[in-house]
C-alpha positions in Angstrom: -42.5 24.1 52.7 -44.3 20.8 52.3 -43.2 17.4 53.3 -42.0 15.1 50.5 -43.4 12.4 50.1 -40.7 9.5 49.8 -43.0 6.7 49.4 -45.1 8.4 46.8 -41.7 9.2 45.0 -40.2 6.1 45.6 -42.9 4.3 44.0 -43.4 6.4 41.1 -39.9 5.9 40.4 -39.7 2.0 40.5 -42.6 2.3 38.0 -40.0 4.2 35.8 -36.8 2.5 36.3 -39.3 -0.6 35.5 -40.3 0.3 32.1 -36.6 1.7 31.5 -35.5 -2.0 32.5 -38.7 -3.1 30.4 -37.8 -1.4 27.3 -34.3 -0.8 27.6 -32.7 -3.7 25.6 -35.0 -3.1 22.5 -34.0 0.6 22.8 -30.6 -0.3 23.2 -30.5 -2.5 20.0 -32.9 0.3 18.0 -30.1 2.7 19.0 -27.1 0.5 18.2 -28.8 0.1 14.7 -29.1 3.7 14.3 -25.7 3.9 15.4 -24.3 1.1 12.9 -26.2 3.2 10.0 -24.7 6.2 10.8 -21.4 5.0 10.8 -21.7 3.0 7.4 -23.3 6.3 6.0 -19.7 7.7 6.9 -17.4 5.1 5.6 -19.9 5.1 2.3 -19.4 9.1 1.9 -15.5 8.9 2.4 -15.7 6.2 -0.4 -17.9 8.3 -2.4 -15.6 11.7 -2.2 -12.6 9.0 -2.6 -13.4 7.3 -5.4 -14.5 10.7 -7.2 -10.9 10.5 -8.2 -10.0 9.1 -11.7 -6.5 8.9 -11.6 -6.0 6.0 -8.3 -2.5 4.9 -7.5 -1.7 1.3 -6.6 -1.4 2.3 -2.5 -4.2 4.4 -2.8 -6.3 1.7 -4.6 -5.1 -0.8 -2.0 -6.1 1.9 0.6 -9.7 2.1 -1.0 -10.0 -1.7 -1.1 -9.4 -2.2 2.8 -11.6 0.8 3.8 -14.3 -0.6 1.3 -13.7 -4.0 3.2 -14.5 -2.4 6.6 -17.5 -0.7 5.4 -18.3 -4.0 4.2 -18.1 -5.2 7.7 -19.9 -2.4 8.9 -23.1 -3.5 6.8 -22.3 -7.1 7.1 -22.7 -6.2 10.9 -25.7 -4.1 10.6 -27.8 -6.6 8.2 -27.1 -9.6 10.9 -28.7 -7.6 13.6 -31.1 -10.1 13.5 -29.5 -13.3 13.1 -29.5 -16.2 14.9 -27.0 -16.6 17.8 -23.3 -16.9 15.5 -21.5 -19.5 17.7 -17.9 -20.1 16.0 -15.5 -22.8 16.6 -12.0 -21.5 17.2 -8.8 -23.9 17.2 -5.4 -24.3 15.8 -5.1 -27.0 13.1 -6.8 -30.1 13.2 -7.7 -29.9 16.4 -11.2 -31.5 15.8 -13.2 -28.6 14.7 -14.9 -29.7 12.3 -15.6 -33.0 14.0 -16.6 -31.4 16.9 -19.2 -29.0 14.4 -20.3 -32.4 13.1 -21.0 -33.2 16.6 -23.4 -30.5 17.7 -25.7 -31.1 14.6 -25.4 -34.7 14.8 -24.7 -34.6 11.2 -21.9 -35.8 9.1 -21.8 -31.8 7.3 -18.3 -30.3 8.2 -15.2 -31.9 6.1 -12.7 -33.3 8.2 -9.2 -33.6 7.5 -9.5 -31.4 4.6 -7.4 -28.3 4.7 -8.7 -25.3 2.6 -6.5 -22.9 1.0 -9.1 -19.9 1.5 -9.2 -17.9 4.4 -13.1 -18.1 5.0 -15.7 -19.1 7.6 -18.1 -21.8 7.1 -21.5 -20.9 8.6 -23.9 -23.5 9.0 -27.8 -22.1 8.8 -31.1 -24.4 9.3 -32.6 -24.9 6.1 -36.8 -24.0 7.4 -38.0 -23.5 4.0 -35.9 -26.0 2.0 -34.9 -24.2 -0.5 -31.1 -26.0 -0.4 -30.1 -22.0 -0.8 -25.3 -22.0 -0.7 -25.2 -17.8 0.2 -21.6 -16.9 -0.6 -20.4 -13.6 0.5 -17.5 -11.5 -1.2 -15.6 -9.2 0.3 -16.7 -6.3 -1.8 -20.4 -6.7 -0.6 -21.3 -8.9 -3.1 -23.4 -11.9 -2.0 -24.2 -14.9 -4.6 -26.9 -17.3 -4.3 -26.2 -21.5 -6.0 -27.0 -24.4 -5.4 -24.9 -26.7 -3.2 -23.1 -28.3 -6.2 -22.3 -25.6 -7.9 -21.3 -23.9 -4.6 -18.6 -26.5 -4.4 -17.4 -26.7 -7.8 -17.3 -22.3 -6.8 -15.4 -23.3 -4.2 -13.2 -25.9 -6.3 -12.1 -23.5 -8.6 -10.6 -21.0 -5.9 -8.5 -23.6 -4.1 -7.3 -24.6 -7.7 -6.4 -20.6 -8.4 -4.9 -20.3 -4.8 -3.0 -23.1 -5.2 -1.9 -22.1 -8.9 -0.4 -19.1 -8.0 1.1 -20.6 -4.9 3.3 -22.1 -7.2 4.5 -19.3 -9.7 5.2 -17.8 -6.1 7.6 -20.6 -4.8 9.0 -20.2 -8.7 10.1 -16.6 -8.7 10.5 -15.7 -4.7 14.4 -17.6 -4.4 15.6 -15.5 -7.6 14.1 -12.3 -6.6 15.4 -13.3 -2.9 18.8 -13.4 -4.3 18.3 -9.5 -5.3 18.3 -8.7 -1.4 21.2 -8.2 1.1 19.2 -7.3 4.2 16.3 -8.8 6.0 14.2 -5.6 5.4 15.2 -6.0 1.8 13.9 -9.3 1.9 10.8 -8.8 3.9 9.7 -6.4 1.7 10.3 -8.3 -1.5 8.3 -11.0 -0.3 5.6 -8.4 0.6 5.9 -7.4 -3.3 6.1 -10.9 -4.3 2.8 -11.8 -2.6 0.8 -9.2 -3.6 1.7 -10.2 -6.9 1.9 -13.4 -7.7 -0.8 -15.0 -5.0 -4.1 -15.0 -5.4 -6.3 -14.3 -2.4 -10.0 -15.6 -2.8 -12.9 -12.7 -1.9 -14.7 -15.3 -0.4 -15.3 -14.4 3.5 -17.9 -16.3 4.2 -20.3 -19.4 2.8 -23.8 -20.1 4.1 -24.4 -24.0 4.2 -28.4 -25.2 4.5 -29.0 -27.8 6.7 -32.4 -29.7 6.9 -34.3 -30.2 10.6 -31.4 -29.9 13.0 -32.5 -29.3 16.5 -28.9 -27.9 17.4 -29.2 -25.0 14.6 -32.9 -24.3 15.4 -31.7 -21.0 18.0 -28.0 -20.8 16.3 -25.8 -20.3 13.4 -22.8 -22.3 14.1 -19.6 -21.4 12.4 -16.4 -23.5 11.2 -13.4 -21.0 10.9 -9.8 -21.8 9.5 -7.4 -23.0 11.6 -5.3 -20.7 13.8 -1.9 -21.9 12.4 -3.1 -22.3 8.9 -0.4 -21.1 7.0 -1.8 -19.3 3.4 1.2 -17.2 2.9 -0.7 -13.8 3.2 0.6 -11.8 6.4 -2.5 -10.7 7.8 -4.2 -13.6 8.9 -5.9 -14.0 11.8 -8.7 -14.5 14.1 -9.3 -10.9 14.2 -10.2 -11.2 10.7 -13.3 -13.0 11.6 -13.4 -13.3 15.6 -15.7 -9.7 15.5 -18.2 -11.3 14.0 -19.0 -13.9 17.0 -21.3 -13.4 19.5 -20.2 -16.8 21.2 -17.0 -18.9 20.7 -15.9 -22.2 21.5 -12.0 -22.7 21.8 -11.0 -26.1 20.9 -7.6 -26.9 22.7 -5.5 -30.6 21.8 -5.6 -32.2 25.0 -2.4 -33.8 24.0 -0.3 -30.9 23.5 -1.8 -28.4 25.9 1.1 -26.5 26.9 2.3 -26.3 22.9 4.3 -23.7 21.7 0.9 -22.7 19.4 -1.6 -22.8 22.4 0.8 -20.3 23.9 1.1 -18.2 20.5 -3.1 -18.7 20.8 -3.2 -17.2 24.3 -0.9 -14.1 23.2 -3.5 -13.5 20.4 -6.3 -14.0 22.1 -4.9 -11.7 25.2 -4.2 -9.1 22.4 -7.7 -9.0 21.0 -9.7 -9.5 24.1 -7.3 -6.2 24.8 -8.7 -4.6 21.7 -12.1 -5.2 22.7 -12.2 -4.2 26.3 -11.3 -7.4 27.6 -14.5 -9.3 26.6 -14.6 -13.3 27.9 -17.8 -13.9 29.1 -18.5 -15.4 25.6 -16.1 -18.3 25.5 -16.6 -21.9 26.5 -12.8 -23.8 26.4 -13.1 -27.1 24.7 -10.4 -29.7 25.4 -10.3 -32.3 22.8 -9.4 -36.1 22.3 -9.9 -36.6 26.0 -10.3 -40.3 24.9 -6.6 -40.3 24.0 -5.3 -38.8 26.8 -7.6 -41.3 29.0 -6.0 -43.9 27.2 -2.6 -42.9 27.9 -3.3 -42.7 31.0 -6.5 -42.8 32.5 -8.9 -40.7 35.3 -5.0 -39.3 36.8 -3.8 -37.9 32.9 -7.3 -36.6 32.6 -7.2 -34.4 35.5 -3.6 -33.2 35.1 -4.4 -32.2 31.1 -7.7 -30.3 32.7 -5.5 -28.6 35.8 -3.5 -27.6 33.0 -6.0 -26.2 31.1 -7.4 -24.1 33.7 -3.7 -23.0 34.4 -3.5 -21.7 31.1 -6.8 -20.3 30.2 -8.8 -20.2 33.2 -9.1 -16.6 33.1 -9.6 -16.8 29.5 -12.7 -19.0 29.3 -16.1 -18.7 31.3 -15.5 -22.7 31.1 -13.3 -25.2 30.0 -15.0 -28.5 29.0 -13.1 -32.1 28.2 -14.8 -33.8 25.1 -13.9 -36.3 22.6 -15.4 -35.0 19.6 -15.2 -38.2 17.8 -17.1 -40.3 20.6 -19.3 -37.3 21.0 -20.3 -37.7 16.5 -20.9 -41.5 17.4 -22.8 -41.1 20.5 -25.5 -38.2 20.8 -26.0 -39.6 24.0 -21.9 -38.7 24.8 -22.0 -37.4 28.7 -19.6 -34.8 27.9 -21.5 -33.5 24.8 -24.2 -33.5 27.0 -22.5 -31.6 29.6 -21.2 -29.0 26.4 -24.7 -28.5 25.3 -26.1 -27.8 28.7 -23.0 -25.2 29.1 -23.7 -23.8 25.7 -27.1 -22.9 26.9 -26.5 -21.8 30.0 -24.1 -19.3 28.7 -25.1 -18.4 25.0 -28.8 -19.0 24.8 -30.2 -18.2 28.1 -29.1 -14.4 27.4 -28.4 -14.5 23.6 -30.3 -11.3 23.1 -27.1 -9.4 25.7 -24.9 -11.3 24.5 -25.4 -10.6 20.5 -26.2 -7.1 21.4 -22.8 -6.3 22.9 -20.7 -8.3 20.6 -21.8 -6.6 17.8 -21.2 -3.2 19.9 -18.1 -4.5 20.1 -17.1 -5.7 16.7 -18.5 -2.3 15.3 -15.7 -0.8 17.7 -12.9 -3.0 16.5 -14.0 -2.3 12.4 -13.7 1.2 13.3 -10.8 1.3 15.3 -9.0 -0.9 12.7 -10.4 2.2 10.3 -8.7 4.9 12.0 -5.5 2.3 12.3 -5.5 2.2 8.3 -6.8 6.3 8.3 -3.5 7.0 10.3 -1.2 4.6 8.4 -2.1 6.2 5.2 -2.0 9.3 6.4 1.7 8.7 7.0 2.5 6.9 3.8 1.1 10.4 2.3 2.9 12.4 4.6 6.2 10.9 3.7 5.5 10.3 0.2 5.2 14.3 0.1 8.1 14.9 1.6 10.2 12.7 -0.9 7.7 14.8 -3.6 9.6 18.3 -2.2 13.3 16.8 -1.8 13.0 15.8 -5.5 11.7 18.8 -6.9 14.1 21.0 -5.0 16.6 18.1 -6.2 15.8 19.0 -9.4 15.6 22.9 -9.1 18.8 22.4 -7.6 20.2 20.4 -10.7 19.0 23.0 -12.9 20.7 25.5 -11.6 24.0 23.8 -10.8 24.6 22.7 -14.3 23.9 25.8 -16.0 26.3 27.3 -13.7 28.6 24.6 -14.3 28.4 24.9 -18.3 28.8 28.7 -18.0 31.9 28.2 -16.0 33.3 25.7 -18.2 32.7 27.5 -21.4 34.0 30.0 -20.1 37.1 28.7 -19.1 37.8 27.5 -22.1 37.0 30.8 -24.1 39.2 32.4 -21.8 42.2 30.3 -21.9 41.7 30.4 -25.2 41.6 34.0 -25.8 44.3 34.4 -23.5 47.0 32.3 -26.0 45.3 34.4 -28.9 46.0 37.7 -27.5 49.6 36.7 -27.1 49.7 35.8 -30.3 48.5 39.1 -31.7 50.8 40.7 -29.5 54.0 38.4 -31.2 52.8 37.7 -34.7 50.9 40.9 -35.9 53.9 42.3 -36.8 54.6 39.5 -39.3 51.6 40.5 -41.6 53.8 43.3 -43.1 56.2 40.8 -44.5 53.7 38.3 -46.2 52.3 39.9 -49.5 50.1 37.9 -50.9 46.6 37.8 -49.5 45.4 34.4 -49.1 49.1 33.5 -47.7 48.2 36.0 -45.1 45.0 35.0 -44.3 46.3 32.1 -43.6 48.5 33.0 -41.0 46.2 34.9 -39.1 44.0 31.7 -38.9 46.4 29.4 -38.4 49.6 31.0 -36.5 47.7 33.9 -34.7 44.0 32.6 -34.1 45.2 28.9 -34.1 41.8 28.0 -35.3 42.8 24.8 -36.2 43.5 23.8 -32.8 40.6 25.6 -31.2 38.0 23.8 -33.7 39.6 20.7 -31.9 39.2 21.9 -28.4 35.6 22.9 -29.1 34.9 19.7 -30.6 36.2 17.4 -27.9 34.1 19.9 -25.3 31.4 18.9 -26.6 31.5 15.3 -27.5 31.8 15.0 -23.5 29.3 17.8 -22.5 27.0 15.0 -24.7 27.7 12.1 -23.2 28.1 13.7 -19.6 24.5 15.3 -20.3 22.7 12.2 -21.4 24.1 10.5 -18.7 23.1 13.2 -16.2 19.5 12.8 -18.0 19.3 9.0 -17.3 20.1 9.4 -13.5 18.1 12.4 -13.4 15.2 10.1 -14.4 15.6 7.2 -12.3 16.2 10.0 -9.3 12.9 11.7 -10.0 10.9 8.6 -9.6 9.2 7.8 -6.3 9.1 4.6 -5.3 6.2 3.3 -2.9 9.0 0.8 -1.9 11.3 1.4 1.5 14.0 -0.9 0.9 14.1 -2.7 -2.3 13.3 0.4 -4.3 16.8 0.4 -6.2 16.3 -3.2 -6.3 13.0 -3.4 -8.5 12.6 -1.8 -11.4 9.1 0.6 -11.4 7.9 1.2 -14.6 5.5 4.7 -14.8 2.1 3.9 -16.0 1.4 7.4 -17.5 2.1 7.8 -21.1 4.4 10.8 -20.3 5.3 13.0 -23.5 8.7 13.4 -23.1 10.9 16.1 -24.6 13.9 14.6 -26.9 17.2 15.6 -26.4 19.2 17.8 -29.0 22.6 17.5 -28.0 24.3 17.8 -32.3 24.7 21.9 -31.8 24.2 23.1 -35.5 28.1 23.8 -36.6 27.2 27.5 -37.7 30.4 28.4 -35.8 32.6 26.0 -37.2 35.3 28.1 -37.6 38.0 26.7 -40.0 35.5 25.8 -43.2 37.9 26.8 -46.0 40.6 28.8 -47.3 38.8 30.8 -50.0 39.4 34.2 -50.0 37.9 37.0 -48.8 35.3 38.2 -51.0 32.2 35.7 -50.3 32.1 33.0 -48.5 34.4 33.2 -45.9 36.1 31.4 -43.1 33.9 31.4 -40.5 29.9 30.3 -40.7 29.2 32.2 -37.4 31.2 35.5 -38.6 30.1 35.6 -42.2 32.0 38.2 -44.0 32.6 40.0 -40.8 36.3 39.1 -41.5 37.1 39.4 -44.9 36.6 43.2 -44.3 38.7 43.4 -41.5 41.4 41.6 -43.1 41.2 44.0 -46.0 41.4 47.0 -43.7 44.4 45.2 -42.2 45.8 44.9 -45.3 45.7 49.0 -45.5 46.5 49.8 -42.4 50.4 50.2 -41.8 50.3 50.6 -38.0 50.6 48.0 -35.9 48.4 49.1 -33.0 45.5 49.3 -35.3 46.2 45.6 -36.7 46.4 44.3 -33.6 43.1 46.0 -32.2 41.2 44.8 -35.5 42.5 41.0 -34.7 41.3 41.1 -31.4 37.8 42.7 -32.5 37.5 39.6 -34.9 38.5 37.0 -32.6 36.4 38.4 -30.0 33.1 38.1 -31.9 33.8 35.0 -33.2 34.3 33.8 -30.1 31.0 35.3 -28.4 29.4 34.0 -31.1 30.7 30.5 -30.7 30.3 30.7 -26.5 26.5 32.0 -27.3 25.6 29.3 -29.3 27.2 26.2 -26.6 25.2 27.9 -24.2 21.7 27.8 -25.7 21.7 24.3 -27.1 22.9 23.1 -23.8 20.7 25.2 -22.0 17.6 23.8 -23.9 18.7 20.7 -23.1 19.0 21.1 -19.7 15.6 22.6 -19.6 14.1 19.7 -21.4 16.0 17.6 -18.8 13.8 19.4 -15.9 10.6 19.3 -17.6 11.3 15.6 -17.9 12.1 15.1 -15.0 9.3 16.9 -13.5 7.0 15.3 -15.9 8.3 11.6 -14.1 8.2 12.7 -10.4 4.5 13.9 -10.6 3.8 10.4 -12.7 5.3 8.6 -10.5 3.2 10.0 -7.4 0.3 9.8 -9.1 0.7 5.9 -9.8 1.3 5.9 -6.3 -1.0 8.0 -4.8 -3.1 10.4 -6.9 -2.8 13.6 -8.0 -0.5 15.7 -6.0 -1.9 18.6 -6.3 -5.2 16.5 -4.4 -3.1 15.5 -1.6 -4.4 18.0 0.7 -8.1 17.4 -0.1 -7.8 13.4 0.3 -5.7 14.1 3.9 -9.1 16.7 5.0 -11.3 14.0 4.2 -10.0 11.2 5.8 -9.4 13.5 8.8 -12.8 14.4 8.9 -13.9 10.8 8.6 -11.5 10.4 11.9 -13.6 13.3 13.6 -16.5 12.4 12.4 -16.9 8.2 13.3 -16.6 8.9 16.7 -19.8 11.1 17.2 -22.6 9.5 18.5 -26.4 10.6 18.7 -27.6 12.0 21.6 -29.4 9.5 23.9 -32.5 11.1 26.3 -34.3 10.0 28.8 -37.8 9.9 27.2 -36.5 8.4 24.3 -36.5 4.8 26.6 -39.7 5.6 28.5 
């Protein structure tokens, strides 16, 4: 075998791993492209199949909005490739952000003390071409394009709307409050109560010109609402925005350093960095109003507020800076603005190309993994909303069968006890017949002495005056049960009116009196007593009347009262039957209504879990990366 040739190798591989170095970061960012447009091609074609479906429930639409929002992201992401450096300023309050943002650019730009009801970032852009462009972005994609006055009169109008509906919030949320007995009950009406009374602006972001700043020439600097700025909607956050930075600056109040809010700050920011791998190499630490705490108490209170600092966010921070933003706005020539610039560029500018490349890596992994958060939330929201779906209808199956049984027993019973009394009296009074010669006399006493139809007329009516009102009150809870409610706690609290125009069956609870037994006393050649037996009696009663022996008087008596009564029993039993039937189909009609103003169709359910499970599958492919793609 022949000898290798290390130095010949050796070489010819520091020539490779050169042009890998060489080319490597443009690869990486063509790569991380075709990876962010592979992804948004997924989120777009689970929102295509998605929104295929007409019929959208209020949680389902809600679902579709936040998923829409992240594929929003996504592009947002993937069209800002190639940006300018985004530097944002972070900080709880007025903690001299926007003085500070006024201080980079030299310019008087960034409103201080104003505090905006709109959870949005203010991005700051230099303004090459003058064209005084205000780029507002939505956070359904859209992106509009005014001029700087009309941006703010935009702008105007959505802090007037916030704060409008604010106040119809503060009106109605002690009332509804009122309603609640339990915490949960009242977290979740409030939940309710926000969704529907506030109004919560699409704007996410707003572009601001600016003409020939030197500060803005490499960067896009960003003002971002304040920490602890309280808007009444739950979910706000830095993560909202922080995935969008490739650089940060923390503003910290060097007069409350050790706050109860800085310490809230450092549990967020811990929990996100978490989220994102642990990622700090992008944050300068500003303390602010340094000039106050000097005053206070000069070089000694400087240094302990610093030591402090560093105590607390040391291994937060790449650095933590003391500045006074306000002397740093009056005085470009401010030593510690100085000192901030020279950091920013040491540690943003020097490798911005890195740095942008894997914070956007990064922020692409937070959208999605806040996707498959959302995916797995919903899923389970589904999940238990179809379980509900199959208690109710069983529920329902169940009442179906329970009160047919019921009224069959009870109709029964009543027949029964009933015939029981008449067959006693046949047994007693047949006898008495022979004695009474005239014929309607003794018609009369079979219906009044031995079938006692009087009294069982009574009976039957009373049955079923309460069979009615028991049934339409069994219909009205039946109803209200078969509803599904997309509420946890409060869902016996609110009322939840179905959207669907259901075509409900009416209830016919007035049975048609065919068998209304006692009509008249006229004899027995037409009309006769009884509706439901027609004339069925008047020829027994005139074979009675020729019949001398007993036996065969009492047999005929018991063959007439018999029939009448099956007749009677067979006609409770369909009218209440129907109804109980129309009951069900109602009732079904409402629970499949009421998932679908949930949900969707549930009869889709299985098709909407598959494609968000493949979306799931699917995010986390990546392409295949070879060697001679980076040669």
């Amino acid at each position: 075998m022949d000898a290798v040739d290390i130095k010949k190798h050796s070489k010819k591989c520091e020539i490779v791993f050169a042009k890998i170095i060489k080319n490597s970061r443009f690869k990486m960012n063509t790569f991380l492209i075709e990876e962010t447009k592979y992804k948004l091609e997924q989120y777009e074609e689970v929102l295509k199949k998605l929104k295929f479906f007409i019929k959208q429930g209020s949680v389902f639409k809600d679902y579709l909005d936040s998923f829409a929002e992240y594929s929003v992201q996504i592009k947002d992401l993937l069209d800002n490739m190639d940006d300018k450096f985004l530097l944002f300023v972070v900080g709880t309050g007025n903690y001299g952000k926007s003085t500070l943002i006024n201080a980079l650019m030299q310019q008087d730009l960034a409103p201080i003390d104003f505090r905006p009801k709109t959870w949005k970032i203010d991005v700051y852009y230099l303004d090459e071409k003058n064209e005084q462009n205000v780029i507002i972005k939505l956070n359904d994609g859209q992106i509009l394009n005014m001029s700087n006055e009309d941006a703010h009169k935009f702008i105007e109008n959505e802090e007037k709307l916030t704060d409008k509906h604010k106040k119809e919030y503060n009106n109605i949320k002690n009332e509804e409050l009122k309603k609640c007995k339990t915490k949960k009950e009242r977290d979740e009406m409030q939940e309710k109560l926000k969704k529907e009374y506030l109004y919560k602006s699409k704007v996410v972001e707003i572009r601001w010109p600016v003409k020939q700043n030197k500060f803005l020439k490499n960067i896009l600097l960003v003002d971002t609402p304040g920490i602890s700025q309280n808007l009444l909607y739950l979910q706000n956050s830095i993560k909202d925005y922080y995935f969008k930075a490739d650089g940060v600056i923390w503003m910290l109040d060097g007069l409350t350093i050790a706050s109860k809010n800085n310490n809230e700050m450092i549990k967020e920011l811990e929990s996100y960095l978490g989220d994102l791998g642990g990622l700090n190499d992008n944050i300068i630490g500003v303390v602010n109003k340094i000039d106050k705490v000097y005053a206070n108490g000069g070089k000694e209170a400087v240094d302990a507020v610093m030591n402090d600092a560093n105590n607390y966010f040391g291994d937060k921070f790449k650095y933590i800076i003391p500045i006074s933003a306000k002397e740093a706005f009056n005085n470009p020539n401010d030593k510690d603005l100085e000192n901030l610039n020279a950091k920013i560029e040491d540690t943003f500018l020097s490798d911005a190309n890195s740095l942008k490349l894997e914070s956007k890596k990064k922020g692409i992994q937070k959208i999605v993994k806040d996707s498959i958060r959302i995916n797995k939330e919903f899923e389970g929201f589904i999940s238990l909303k179809n379980s509900q779906y199959q208690e109710k209808y069983k529920s329902i199956q169940k009442f179906e069968k329970g009160q047919k049984e019921k009224l069959e027993k009870e109709v029964s019973n009543l027949v029964e006890k009933y015939l029981e009394k008449v067959s006693s009296n046949i047994i007693i009074m047949a006898g008495n017949l022979f004695d009474i010669r005239g014929e309607n006399e003794s018609k009369k006493y079979v219906l009044d002495n031995i079938f006692e139809l009087n009294k069982f007329q009574s009976n039957l009516k009373t049955f079923i005056s309460n069979k009615e009102d028991f049934i339409k009150i069994q219909a009205e809870d039946m109803y209200e049960n078969a509803k599904i409610s997309k509420y946890k706690y409060i869902s016996k609290i609110v009322s939840e009116n179905i959207s669907t125009n259901l075509q409900m069956e009416n209830l016919n609870l007035k049975i048609n009196q065919s068998f209304n037994i006692y009509t008249s006393l006229g004899d027995f050649s037409g009309e006769g007593l009884l509706n439901a037996l027609g004339g069925v009696i008047n020829q027994v009663y005139k074979g009675i009347m020729k019949m001398m022996k007993i036996n065969s008087v009492r047999s005929n008596l018991s063959t007439t009262i018999n029939k009448i009564v099956e007749e009677v029993e067979e006609k409770i039993l369909k009218v209440f039957n129907e109804n109980i039937d129309k009951i069900v189909k109602n009732s079904f009609k409402i629970l499949e209504a009421s998932y679908m103003d949930i949900l969707f169709d549930y009869n889709k359910r299985e098709k909407v879990c598959k494609i968000i499970e493949q979306f799931n599958n699917d995010i986390f492919k990546e392409k295949e990366i070879k060697l001679k793609d980076i040669l």
